[in-house]
Wavefront OBJ file of the C-alpha trace (Angstrom):
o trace
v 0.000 0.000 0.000
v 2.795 2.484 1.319
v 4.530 1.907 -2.340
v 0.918 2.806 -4.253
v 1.242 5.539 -1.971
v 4.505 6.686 -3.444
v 4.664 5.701 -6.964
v 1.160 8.173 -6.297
v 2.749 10.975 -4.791
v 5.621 10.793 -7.531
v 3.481 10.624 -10.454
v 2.020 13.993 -9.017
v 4.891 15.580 -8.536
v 6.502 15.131 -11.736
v 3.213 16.364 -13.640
v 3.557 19.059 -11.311
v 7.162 19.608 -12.116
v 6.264 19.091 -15.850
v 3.620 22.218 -15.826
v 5.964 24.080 -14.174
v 8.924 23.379 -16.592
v 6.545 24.008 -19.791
v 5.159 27.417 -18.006
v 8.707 28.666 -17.580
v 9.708 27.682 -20.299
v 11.469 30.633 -21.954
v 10.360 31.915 -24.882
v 12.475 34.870 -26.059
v 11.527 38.208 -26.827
v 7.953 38.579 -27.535
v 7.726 42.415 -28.416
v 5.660 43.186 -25.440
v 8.018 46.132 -24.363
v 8.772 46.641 -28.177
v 8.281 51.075 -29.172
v 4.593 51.315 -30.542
v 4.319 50.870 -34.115
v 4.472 54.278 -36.267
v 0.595 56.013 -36.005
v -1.975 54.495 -38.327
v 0.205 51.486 -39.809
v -1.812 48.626 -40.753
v -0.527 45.560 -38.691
v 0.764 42.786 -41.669
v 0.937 38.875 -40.678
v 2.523 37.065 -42.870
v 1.901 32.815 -43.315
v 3.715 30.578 -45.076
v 6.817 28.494 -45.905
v 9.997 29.439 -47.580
v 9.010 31.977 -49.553
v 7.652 34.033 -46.615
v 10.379 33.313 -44.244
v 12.703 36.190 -44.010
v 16.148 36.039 -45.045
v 17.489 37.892 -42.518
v 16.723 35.300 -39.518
v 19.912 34.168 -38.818
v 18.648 31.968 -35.240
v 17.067 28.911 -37.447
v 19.500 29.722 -39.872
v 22.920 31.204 -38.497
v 25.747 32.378 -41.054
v 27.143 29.993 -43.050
v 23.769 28.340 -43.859
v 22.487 27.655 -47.587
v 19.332 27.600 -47.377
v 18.489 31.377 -46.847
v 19.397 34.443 -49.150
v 22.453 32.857 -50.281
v 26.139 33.491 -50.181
v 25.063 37.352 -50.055
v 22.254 37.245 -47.788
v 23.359 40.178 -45.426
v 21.756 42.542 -49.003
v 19.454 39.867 -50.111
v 16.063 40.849 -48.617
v 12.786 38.883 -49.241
v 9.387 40.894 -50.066
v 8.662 41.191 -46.508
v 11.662 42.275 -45.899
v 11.339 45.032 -48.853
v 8.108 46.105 -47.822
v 9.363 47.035 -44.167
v 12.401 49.098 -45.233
v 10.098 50.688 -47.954
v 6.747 51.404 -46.572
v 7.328 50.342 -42.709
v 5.740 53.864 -41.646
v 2.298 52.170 -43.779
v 2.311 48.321 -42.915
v 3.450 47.097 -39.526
v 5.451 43.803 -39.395
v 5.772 43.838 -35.719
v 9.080 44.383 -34.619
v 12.483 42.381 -35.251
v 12.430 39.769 -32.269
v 14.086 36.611 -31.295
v 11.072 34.430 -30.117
v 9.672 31.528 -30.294
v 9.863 27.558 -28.333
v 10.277 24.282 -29.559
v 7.307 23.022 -31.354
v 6.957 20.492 -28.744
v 6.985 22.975 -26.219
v 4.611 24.754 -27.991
v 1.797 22.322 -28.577
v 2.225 20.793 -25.075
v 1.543 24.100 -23.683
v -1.403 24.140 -25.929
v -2.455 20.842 -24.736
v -2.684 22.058 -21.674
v -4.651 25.300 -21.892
v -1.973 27.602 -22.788
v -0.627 30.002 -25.396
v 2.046 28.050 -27.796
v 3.138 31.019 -29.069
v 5.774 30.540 -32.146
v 7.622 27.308 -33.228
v 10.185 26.845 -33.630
v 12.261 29.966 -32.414
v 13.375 32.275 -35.195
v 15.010 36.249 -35.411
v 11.989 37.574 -37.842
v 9.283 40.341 -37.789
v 7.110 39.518 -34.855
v 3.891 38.887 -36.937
v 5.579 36.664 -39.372
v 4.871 32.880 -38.533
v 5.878 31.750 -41.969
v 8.690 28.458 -41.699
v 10.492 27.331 -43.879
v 9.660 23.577 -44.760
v 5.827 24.011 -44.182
v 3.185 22.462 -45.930
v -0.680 23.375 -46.602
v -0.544 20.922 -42.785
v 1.034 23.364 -41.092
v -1.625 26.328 -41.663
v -4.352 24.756 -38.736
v -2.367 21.717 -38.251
v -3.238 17.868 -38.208
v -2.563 15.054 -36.029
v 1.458 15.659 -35.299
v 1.663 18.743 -37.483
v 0.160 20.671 -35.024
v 2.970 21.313 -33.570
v 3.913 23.757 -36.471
v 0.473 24.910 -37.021
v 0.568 28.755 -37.393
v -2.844 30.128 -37.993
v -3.888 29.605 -34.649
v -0.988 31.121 -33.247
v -0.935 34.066 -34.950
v -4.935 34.560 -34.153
v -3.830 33.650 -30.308
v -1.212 37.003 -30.512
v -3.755 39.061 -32.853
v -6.272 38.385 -29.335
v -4.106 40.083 -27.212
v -4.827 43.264 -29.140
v -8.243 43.052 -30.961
v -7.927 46.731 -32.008
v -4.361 46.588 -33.576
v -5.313 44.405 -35.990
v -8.917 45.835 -36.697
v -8.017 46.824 -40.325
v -4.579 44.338 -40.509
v -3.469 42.441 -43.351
v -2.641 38.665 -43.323
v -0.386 37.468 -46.424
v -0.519 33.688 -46.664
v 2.073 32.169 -49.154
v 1.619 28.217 -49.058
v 1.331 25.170 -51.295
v 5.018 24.828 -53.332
v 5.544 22.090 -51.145
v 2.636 20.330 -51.258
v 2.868 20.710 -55.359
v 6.236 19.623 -55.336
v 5.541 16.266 -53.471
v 3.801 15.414 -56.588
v 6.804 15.249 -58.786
v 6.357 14.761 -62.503
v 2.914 13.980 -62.055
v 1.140 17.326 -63.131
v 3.242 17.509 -66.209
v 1.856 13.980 -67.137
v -1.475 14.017 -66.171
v -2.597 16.729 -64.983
v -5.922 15.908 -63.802
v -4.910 12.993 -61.826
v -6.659 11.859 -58.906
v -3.030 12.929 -56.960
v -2.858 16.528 -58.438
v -6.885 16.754 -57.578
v -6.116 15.833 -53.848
v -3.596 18.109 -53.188
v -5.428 21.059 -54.675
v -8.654 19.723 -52.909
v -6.703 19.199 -49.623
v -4.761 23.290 -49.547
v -7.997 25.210 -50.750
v -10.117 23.127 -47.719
v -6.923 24.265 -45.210
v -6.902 27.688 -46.712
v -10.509 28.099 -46.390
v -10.246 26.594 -42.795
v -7.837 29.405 -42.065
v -9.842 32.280 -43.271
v -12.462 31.077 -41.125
v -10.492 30.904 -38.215
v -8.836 34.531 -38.356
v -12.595 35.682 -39.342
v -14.286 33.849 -36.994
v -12.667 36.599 -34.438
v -11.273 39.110 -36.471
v -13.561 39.925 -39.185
v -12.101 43.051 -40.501
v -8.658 41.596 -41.100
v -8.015 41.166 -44.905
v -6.578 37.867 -45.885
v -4.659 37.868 -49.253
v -4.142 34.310 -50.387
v -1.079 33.985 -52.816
v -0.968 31.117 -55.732
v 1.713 29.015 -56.628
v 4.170 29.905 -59.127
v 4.882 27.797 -62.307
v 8.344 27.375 -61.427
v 8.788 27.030 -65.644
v 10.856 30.792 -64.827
v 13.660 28.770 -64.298
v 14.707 27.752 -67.529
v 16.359 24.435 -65.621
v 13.311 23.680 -64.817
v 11.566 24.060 -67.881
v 14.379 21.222 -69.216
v 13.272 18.732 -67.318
v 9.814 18.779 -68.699
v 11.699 17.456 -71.752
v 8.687 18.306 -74.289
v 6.180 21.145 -75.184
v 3.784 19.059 -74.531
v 4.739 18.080 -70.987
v 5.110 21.807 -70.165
v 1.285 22.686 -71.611
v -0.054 20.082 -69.304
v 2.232 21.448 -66.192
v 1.047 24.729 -67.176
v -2.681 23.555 -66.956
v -2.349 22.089 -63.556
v -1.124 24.945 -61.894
v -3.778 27.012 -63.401
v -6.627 24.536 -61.740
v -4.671 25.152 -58.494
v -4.845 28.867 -58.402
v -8.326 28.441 -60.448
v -9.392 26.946 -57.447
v -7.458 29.319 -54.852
v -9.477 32.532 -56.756
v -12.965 30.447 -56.054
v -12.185 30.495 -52.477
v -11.751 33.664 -51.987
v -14.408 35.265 -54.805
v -17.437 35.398 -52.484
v -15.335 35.841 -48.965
v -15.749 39.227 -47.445
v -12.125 40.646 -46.779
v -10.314 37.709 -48.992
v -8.626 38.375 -52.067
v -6.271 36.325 -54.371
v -2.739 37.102 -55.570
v -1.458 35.753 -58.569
v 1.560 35.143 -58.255
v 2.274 32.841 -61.501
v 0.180 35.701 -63.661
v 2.894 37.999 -62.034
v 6.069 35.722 -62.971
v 4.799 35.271 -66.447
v 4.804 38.792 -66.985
v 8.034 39.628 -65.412
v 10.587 36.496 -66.182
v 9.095 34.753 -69.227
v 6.751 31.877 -67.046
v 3.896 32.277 -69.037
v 5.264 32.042 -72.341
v 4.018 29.905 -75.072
v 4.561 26.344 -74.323
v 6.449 26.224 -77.802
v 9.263 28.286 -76.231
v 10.859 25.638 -73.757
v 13.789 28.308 -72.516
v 11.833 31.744 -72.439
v 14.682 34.459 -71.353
v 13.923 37.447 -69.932
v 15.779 40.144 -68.789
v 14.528 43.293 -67.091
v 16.567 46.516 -66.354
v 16.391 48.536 -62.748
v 17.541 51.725 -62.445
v 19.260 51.906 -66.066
v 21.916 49.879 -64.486
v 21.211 46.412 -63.801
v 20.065 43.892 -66.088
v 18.190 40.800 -63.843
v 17.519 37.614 -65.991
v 15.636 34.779 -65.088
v 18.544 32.503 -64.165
v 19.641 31.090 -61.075
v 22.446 32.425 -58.829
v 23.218 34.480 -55.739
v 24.371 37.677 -58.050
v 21.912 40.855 -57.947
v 22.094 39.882 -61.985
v 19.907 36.639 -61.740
v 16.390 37.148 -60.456
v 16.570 33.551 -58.425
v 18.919 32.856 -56.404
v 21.048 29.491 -56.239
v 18.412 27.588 -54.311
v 15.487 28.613 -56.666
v 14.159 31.154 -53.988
v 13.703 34.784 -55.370
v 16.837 37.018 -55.610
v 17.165 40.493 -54.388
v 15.256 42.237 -57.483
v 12.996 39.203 -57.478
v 11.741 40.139 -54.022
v 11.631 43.981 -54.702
v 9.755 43.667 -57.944
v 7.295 41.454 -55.666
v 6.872 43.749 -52.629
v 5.615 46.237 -55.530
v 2.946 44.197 -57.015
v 1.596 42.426 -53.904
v 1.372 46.402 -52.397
v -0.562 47.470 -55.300
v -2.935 44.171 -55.099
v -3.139 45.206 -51.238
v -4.592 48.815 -52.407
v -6.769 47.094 -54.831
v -8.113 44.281 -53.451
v -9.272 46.152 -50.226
v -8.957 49.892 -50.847
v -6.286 50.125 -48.228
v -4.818 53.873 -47.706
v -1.335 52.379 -49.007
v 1.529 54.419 -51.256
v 2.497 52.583 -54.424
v 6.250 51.869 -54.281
v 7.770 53.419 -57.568
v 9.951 52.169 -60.514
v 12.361 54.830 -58.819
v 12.237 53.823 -55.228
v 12.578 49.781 -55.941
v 15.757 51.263 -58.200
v 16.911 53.554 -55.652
v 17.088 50.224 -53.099
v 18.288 47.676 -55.439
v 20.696 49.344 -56.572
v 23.167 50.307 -53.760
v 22.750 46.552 -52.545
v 23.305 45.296 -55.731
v 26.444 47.230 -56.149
v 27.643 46.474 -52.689
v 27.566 50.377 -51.711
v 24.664 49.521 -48.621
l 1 2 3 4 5 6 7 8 9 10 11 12 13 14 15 16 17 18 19 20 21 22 23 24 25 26 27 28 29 30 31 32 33 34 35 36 37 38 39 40 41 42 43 44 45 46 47 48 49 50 51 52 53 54 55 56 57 58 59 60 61 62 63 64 65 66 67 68 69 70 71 72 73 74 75 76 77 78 79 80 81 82 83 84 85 86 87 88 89 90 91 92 93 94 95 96 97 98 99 100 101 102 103 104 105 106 107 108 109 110 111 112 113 114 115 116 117 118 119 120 121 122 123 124 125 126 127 128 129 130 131 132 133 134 135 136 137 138 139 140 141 142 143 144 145 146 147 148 149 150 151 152 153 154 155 156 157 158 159 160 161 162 163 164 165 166 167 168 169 170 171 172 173 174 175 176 177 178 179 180 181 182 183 184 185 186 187 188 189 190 191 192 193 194 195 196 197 198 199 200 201 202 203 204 205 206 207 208 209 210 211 212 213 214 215 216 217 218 219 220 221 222 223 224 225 226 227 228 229 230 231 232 233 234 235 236 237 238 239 240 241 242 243 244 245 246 247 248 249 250 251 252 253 254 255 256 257 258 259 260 261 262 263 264 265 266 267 268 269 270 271 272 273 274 275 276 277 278 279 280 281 282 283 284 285 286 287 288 289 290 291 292 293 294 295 296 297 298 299 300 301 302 303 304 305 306 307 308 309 310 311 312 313 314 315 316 317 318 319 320 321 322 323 324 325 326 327 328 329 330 331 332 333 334 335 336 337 338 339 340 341 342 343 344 345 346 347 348 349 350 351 352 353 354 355 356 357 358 359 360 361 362 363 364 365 366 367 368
């Protein structure tokens, strides 16, 4: 009995202990004690995977690393990036903070009753939730995923200040991953019962997300962003070996965004960005199927000439690991601001030819 007694009093006291080690667990800097954000900047939360996670966060990916900006990250900034250096007294990021737990930590703190906050830990804008890596799973989360699940997260922080994010901005930038799992598959048949899953399975999480940040923030606007046809790297277009192999690619990406654009037609404060429209127009994506190595090259400033190759040089518009290079990124931060002022009338300044020249430039040229 006295051992039942024990083994009892143990089990207690390590659950105990447990609690105690998840509610202490530190968690960084969480911008509580952050300066206030400039007067009448919109709030901007950003969701997604590679493509939305900032250069610039050197904690989940210290110097040295590949996988972020390249070999001249310190002046390779993302669109994110761009759009806080350009228009940071208009759109709020949240500050620059180190923050964020283990996603373990996080969703056992969840599990029992409290706020997971960000996982994993990362140096980026304190709004941004976006990790590399992530998958349409990892917008609400399912089964083990949850422990990287962001929209819930974010919502938890937009909670703590209901009126901050009154008229805010969420940009969610998801799905290359997902579309990338399928392989050669959409360029063979591209309405397979696969390729129909996967675009079935990231508009049902999308719309599952929308409804979440709604379901408490109504006035937030939620800008969805499509995936790109990846056919602006000409590498790429190689491997679909034939013209017609790159039609049918072509044709499956369009039923994914087709179906992205249906989500969001009829829901108050959604809109759609598309963002393979906007590569076709800028590096050659779009071309006609006949042309399997479309080149493009567009001039900034009167000074540099950006093709659509691949390489950490300011000269090629992706960088070495296929994400988007310096003038990539600025040329983005342009359109999705001007799809932010259209889609929902937001009191926003157009970023000029001159002012994305007037940044590239100096960082191109190693003078910033």
């Amino acid at each position: 009995m006295r051992w039942r007694r024990w083994t009892l009093g143990s089990l207690v006291l390590f659950a105990v202990a447990a609690w105690l080690w998840l509610a202490l667990y530190p968690d960084g800097d969480d911008g509580r004690h952050a300066k206030p954000p400039p007067a009448g900047a919109i709030a901007l939360g950003v969701i997604g995977d590679s493509g939305a996670h900032s250069y610039q966060d050197t904690l989940a990916f210290p110097p040295g690393a590949p996988e972020r900006g390249g070999a001249l990250r310190p002046r390779t900034f993302l669109w994110n990036e761009v759009l806080a250096r350009l228009r940071g007294n208009e759109l709020d990021p949240g500050p620059w903070v180190e923050w964020g737990r283990p996603p373990m930590v996080s969703w056992a703190r969840e599990l029992l009753g409290m706020e997971g906050g960000r996982a994993p830990a990362k140096r980026d804008y304190l709004y941004n939730f976006a990790r590399s890596g992530s998958s349409c799973t990892n917008l609400m989360g399912v089964g083990l995923r949850q422990r990287f699940r962001q929209v819930p997260r974010l919502v938890d922080m937009m909670d703590r200040d209901p009126a901050r994010w009154r008229n805010g901005v969420v940009v969610i930038r998801i799905g290359t991953i997902d579309w990338v799992m399928l392989g050669d598959l959409p360029s063979e048949k591209p309405d397979a019962p696969e390729v129909d899953a996967v675009i079935d399975y990231c508009t049902r999480q999308l719309a599952s997300s929308i409804e979440h940040i709604h379901a408490s923030h109504p006035g937030v606007k939620v800008l969805v962003v499509g995936i790109v046809e990846d056919t602006a790297d000409t590498d790429y277009i190689k491997t679909l070996r034939t013209v017609p192999a790159r039609a049918r690619m072509q044709q499956a990406i369009a039923r994914f965004n087709d179906s992205l654009r249906k989500l969001v037609k009829d829901e108050p404060n959604a809109a759609f960005f598309d963002d393979s429209a906007w590569s076709g127009s800028h590096w050659g994506a779009q071309a006609s199927p006949d042309d399997l190595d479309p080149q493009t090259t567009i001039e900034i400033g009167g000074r540099l000439k950006v093709s659509n190759t691949r390489g950490d040089d300011p000269h090629n518009a992706l960088l070495a690991d296929d994400h988007g290079g310096l003038a990539w990124n600025a040329l983005w931060a342009q359109a999705l601001l001007a799809r932010m002022r259209e889609a929902f009338d937001l009191p926003l300044t157009p970023i000029s030819d001159a002012e994305v020249a007037a940044f590239v430039l100096p960082l191109a040229e190693g003078r910033q």
